[in-house]
ZABA-88067 format. One line per 10 residues: number of its first residue (from 1); for each residue x, y, z of N, C-alpha, C, O, CB. Coordinates in pm, 1 decimal. Glycine has a CB too. Example, Ala and Ser with C-alpha at 12.3 -4.5 7.8 and 13.67 -1.06 7.14 Angstrom:
REM residues 2
1> 1319.0/-569.0/780.0/1230.0/-450.0/780.0/1320.0/-330.0/780.0/1423.6/-331.9/846.5/1130.8/-447.3/904.6  1285.0/-225.0/708.0/1367.0/-106.0/714.0/1290.0/3.0/787.0/1340.9/113.8/803.9/1408.4/-59.8/572.5
This chain:
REM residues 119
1> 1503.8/-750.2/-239.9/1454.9/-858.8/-158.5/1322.8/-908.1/-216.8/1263.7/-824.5/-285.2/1438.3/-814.6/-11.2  1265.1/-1027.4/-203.1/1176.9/-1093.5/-292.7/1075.7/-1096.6/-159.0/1087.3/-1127.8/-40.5/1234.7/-1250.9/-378.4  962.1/-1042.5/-253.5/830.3/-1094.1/-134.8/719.3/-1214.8/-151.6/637.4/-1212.3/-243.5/726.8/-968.4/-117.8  723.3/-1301.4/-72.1/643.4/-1430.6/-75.0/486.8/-1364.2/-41.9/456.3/-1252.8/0.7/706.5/-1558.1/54.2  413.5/-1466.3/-75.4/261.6/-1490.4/-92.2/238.3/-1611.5/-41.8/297.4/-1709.0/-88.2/206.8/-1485.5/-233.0  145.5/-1623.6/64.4/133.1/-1751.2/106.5/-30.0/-1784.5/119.6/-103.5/-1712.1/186.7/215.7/-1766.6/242.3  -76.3/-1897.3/51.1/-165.6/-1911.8/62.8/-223.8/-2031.5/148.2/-163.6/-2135.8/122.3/-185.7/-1895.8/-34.0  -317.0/-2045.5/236.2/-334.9/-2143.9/330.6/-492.0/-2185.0/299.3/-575.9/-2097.6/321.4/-300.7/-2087.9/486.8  -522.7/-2273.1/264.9/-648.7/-2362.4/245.0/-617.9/-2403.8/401.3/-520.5/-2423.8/474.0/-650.8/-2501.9/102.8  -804.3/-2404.2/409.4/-889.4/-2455.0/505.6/-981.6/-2510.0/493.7/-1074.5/-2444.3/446.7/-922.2/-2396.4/566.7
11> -1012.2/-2674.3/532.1/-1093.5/-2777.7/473.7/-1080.6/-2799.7/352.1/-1161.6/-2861.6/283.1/-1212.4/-2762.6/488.2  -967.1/-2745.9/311.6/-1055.8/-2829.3/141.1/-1051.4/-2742.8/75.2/-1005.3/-2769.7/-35.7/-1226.6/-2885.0/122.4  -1097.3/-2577.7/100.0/-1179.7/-2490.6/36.6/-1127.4/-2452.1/-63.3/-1004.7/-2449.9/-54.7/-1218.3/-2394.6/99.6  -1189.6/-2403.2/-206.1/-1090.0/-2371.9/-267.3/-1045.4/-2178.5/-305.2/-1124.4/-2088.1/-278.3/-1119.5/-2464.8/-385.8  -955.0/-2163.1/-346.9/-890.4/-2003.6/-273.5/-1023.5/-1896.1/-303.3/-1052.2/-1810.4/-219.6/-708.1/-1925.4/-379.9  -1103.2/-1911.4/-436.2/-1174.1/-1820.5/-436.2/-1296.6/-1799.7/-338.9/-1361.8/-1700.2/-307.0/-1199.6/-1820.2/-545.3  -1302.0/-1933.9/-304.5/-1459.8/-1907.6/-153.4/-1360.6/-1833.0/-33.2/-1403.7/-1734.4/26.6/-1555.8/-2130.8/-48.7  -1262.5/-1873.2/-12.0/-1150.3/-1827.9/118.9/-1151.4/-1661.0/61.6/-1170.0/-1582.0/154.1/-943.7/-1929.0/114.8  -1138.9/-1613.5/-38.3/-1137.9/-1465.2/-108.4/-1249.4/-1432.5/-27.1/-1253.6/-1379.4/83.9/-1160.6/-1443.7/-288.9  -1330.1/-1469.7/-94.6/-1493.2/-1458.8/-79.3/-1500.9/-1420.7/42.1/-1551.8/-1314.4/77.6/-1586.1/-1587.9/-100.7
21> -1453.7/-1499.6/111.6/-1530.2/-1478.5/263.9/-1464.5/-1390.5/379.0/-1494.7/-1356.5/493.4/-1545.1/-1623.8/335.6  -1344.6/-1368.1/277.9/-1212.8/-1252.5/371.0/-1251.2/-1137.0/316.4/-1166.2/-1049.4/332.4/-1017.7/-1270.5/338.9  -1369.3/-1094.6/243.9/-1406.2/-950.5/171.4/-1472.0/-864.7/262.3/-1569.6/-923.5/308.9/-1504.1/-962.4/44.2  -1459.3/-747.2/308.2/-1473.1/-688.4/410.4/-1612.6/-613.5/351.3/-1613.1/-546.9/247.8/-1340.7/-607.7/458.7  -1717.1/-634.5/426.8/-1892.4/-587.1/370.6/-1891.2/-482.7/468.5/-1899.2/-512.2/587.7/-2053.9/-716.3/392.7  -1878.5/-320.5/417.2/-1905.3/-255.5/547.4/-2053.0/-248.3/537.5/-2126.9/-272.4/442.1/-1831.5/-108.9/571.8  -2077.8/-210.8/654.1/-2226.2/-185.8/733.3/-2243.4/-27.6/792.1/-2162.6/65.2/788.7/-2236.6/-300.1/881.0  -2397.6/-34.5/854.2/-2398.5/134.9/905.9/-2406.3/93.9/1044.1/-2382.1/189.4/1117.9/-2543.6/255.0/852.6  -2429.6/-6.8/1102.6/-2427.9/-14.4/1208.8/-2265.7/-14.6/1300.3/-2231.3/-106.0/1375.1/-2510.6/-118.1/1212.6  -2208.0/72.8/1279.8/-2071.1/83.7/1277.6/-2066.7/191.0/1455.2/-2125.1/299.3/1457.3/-2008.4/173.6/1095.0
31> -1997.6/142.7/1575.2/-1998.8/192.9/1674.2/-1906.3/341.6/1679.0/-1799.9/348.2/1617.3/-1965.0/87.7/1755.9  -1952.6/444.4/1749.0/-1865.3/533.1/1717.9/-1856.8/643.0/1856.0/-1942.2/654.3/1943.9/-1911.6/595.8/1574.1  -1743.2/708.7/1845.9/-1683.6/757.3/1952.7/-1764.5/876.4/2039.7/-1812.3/967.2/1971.7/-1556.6/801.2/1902.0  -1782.4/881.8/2179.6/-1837.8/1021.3/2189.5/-1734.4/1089.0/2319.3/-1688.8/990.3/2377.1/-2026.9/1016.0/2230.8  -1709.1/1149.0/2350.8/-1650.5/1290.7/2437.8/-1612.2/1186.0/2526.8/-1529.2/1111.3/2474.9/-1764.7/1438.8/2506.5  -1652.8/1147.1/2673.8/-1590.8/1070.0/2762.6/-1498.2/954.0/2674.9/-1375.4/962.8/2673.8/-1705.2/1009.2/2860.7  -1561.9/858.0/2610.7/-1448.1/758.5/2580.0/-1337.8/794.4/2471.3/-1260.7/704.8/2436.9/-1512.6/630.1/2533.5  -1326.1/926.9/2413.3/-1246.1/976.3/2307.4/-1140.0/999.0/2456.2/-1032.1/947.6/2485.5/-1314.9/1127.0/2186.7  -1207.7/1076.5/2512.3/-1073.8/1122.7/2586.2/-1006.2/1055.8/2732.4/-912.3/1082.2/2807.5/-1102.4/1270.0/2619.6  -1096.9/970.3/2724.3/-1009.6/798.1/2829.4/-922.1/725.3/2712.4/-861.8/626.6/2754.8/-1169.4/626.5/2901.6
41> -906.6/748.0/2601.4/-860.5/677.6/2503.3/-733.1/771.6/2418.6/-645.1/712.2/2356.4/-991.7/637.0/2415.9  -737.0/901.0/2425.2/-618.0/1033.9/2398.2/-633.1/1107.9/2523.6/-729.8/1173.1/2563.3/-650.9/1154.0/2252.1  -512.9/1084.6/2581.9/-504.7/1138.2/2720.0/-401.0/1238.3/2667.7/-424.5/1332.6/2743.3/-459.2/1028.5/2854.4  -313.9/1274.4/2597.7/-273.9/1430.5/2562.1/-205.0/1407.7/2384.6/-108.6/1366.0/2320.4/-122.2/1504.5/2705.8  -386.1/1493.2/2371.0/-419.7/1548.0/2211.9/-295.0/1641.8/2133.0/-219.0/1723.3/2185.3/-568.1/1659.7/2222.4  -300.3/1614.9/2042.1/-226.9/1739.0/2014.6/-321.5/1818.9/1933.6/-284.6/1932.4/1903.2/-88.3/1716.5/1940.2  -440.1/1777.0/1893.0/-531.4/1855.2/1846.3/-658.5/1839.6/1957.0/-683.2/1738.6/2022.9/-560.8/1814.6/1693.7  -723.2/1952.1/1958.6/-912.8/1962.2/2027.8/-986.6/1948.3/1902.4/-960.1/1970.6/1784.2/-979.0/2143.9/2115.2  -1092.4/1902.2/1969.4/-1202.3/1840.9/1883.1/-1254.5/1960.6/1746.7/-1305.4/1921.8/1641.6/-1345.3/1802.4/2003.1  -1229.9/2092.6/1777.0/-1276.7/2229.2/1705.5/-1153.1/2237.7/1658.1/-1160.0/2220.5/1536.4/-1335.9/2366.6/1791.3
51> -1038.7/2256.1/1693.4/-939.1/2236.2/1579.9/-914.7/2121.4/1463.4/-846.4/2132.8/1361.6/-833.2/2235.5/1642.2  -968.5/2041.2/1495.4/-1010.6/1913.0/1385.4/-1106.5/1971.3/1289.5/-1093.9/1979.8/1167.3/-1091.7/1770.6/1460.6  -1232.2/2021.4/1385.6/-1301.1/2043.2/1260.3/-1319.2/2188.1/1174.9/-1400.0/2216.6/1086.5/-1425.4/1998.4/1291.3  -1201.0/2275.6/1242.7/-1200.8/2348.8/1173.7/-1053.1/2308.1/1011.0/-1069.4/2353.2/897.6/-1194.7/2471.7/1285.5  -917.5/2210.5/1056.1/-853.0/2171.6/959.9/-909.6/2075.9/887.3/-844.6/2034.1/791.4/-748.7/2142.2/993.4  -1075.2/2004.5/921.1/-1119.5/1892.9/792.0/-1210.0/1977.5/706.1/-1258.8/1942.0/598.9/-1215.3/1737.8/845.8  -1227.2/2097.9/768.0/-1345.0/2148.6/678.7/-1309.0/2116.7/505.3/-1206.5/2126.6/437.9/-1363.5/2332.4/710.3  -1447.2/2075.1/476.8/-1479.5/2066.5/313.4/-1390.9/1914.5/290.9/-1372.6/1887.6/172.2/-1402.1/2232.4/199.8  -1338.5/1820.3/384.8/-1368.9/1681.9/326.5/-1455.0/1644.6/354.1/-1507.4/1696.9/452.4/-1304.7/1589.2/341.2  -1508.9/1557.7/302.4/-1622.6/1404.2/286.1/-1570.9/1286.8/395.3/-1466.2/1222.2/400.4/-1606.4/1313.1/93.9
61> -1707.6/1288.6/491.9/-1645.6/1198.4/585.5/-1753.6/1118.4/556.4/-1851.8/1159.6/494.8/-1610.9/1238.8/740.0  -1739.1/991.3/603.0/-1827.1/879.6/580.7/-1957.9/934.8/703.3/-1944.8/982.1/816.1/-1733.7/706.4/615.3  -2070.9/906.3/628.6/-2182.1/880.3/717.3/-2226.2/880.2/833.1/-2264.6/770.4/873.5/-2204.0/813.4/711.6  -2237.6/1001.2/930.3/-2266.3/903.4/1068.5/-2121.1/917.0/1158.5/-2098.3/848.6/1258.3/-2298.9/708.4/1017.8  -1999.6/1050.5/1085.2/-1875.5/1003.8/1164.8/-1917.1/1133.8/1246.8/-1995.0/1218.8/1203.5/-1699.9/985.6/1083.0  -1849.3/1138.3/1381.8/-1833.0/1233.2/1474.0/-1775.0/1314.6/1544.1/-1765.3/1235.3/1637.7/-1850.1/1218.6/1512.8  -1720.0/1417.0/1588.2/-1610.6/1499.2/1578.7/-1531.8/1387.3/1691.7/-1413.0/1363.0/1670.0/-1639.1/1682.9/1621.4  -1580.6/1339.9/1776.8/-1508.0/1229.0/1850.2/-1390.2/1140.5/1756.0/-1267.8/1133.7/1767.8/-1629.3/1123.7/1904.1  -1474.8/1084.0/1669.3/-1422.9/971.7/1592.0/-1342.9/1031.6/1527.5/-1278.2/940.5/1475.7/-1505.8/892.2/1512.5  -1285.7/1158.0/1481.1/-1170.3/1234.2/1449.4/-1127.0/1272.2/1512.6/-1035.2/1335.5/1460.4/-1163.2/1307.4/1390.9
71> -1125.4/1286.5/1655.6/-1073.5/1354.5/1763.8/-978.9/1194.8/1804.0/-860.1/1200.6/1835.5/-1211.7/1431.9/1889.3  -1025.8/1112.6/1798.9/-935.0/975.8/1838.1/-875.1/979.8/1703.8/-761.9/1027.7/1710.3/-1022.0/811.0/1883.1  -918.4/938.8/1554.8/-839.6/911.6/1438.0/-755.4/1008.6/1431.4/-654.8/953.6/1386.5/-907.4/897.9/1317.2  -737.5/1089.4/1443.0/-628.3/1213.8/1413.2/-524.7/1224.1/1528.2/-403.6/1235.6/1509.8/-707.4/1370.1/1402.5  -575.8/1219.6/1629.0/-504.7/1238.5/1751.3/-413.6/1090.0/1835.4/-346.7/1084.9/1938.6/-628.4/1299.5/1846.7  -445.4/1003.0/1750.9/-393.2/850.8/1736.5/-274.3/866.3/1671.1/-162.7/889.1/1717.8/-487.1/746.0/1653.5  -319.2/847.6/1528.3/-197.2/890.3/1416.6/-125.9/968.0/1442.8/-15.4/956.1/1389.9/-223.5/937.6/1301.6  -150.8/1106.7/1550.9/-37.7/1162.7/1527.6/73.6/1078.3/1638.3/195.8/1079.3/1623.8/-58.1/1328.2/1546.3  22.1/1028.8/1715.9/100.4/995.2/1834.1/206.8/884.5/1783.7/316.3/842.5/1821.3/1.1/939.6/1958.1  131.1/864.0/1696.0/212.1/688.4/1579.8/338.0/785.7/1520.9/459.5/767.2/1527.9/63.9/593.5/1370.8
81> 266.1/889.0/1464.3/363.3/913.5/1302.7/425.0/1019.1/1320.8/492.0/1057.6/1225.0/283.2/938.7/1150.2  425.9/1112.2/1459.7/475.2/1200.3/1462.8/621.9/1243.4/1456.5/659.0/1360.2/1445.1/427.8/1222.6/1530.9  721.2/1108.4/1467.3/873.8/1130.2/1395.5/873.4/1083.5/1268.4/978.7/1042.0/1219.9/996.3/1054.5/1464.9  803.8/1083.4/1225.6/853.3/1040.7/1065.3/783.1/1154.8/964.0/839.2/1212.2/870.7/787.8/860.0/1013.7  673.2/1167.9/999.6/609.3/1290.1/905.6/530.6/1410.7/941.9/465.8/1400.0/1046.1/523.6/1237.6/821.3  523.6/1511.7/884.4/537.9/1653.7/878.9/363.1/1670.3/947.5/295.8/1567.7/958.0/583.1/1725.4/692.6  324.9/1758.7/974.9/207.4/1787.7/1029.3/76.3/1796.8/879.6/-45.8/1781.0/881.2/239.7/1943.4/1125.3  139.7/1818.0/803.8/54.2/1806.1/671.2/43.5/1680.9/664.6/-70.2/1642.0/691.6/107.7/1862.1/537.8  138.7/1577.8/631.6/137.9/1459.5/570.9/27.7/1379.1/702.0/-81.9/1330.1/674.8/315.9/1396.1/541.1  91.6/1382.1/848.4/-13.9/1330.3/925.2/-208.5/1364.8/893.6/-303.9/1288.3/879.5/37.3/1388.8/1065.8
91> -197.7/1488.4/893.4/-334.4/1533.6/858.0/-425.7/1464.6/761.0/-543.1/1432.5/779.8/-323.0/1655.0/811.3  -334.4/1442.9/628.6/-367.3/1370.8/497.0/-358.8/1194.2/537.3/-437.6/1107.8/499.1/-238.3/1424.2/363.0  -293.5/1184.5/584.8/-251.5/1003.3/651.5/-355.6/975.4/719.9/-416.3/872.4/690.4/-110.0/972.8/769.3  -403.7/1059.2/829.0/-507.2/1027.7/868.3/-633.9/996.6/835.2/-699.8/900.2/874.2/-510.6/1075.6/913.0  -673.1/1105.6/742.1/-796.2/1106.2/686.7/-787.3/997.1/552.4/-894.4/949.9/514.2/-835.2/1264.8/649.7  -684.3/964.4/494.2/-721.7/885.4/426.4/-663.4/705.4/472.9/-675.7/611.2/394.6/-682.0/950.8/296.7  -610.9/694.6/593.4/-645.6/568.2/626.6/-778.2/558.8/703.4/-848.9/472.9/650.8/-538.9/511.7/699.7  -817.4/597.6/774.2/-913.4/641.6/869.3/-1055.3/626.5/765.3/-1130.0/529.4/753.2/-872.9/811.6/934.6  -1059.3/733.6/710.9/-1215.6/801.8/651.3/-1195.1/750.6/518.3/-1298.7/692.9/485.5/-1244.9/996.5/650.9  -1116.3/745.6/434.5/-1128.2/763.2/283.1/-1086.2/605.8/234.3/-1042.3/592.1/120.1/-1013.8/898.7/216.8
101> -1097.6/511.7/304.5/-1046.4/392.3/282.9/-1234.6/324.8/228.5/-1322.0/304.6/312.9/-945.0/321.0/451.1  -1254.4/303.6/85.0/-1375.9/238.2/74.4/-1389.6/84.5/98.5/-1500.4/38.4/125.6/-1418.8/266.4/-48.3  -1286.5/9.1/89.8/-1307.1/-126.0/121.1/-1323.7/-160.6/245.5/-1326.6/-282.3/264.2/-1218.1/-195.9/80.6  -1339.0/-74.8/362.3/-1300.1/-111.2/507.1/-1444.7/-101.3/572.6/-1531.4/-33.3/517.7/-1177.6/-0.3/582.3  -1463.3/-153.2/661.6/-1566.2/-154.6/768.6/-1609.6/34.1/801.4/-1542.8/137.1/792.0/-1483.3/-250.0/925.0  -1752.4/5.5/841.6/-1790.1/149.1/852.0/-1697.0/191.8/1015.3/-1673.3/114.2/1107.9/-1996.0/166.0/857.0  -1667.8/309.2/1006.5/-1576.4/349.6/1109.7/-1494.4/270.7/1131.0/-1493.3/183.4/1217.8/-1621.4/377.4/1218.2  -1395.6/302.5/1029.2/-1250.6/217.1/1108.6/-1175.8/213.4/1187.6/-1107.5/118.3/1225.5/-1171.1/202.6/1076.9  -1181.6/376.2/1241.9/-1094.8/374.5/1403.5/-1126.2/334.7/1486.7/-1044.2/300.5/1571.9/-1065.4/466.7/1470.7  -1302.2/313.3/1511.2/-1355.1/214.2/1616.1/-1298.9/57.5/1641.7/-1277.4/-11.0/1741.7/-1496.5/200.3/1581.1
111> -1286.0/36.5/1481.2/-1227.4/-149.4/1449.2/-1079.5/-88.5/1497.5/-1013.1/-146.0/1583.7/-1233.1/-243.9/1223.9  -1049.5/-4.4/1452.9/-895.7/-45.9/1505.8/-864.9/-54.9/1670.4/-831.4/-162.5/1719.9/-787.9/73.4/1447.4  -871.9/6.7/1711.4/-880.2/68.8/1833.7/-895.7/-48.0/1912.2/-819.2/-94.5/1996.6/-988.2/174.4/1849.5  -1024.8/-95.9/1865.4/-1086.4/-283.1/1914.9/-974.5/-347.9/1889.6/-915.8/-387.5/1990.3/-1228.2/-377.7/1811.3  -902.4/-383.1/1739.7/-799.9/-452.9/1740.0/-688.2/-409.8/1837.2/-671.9/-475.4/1940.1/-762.4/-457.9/1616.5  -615.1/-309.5/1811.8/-511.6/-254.3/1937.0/-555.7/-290.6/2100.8/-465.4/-303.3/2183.5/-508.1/-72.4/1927.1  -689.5/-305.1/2139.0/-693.1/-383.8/2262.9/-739.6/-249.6/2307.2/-803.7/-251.3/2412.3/-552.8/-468.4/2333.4  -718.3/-109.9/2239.3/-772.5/4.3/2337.4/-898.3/-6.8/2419.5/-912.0/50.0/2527.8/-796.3/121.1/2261.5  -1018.7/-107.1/2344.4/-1126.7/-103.6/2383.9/-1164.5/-219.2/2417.8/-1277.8/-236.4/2462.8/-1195.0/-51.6/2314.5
């Protein structure tokens, strides 16, 4: 099956300012999760916040993240992906859409979450 590309000018502009301006600049001022709104937001975890951080030990999390903000990113994904992939692969899925994504806004489960309407 063939996949299309569609490109849409606005005013005039031409595609590389439209690039330009769709480039995602993360920041530190990035909002992030704490204990009450993690868990108005995963109402049944399949992981606790100490079992997270005892299975991330020794990755690299971005700046400023909080056992909250893995307590929702992990405990999200699994609720998504849990018929299709294995408890390893979720673990790894998570952390690298979530945390290990460098082009994305600082804390991305916060942005997502916002997008999904959770918040």
């Amino acid at each position: 099956m063939r996949k299309y590309h569609v490109l849409i000018y606005h005013d005039g502009e031409h595609p590389e300012k439209l690039e330009e301006k769709s480039k995602v600049t993360p920041t530190n001022d990035a909002k992030h999760f704490d204990h009450d709104m993690a868990l108005k937001l995963i109402k049944n975890p399949r992981w606790t916040a100490s079992q997270l951080e005892d299975a991330t030990k020794g990755l690299n999390f971005p700046p400023g993240t909080t056992v909250w903000d893995k307590f929702v990113a992990y405990n999200s994904f699994y609720d998504d992906m849990k018929d299709v992939f294995t408890m390893e692969e979720i673990l790894k899925g998570a952390y690298t859409y979530f945390f290990a994504d460098t082009d994305a806004p600082s804390n991305k489960i916060y942005h997502y979450m916002v997008g999904m309407g959770r918040i």
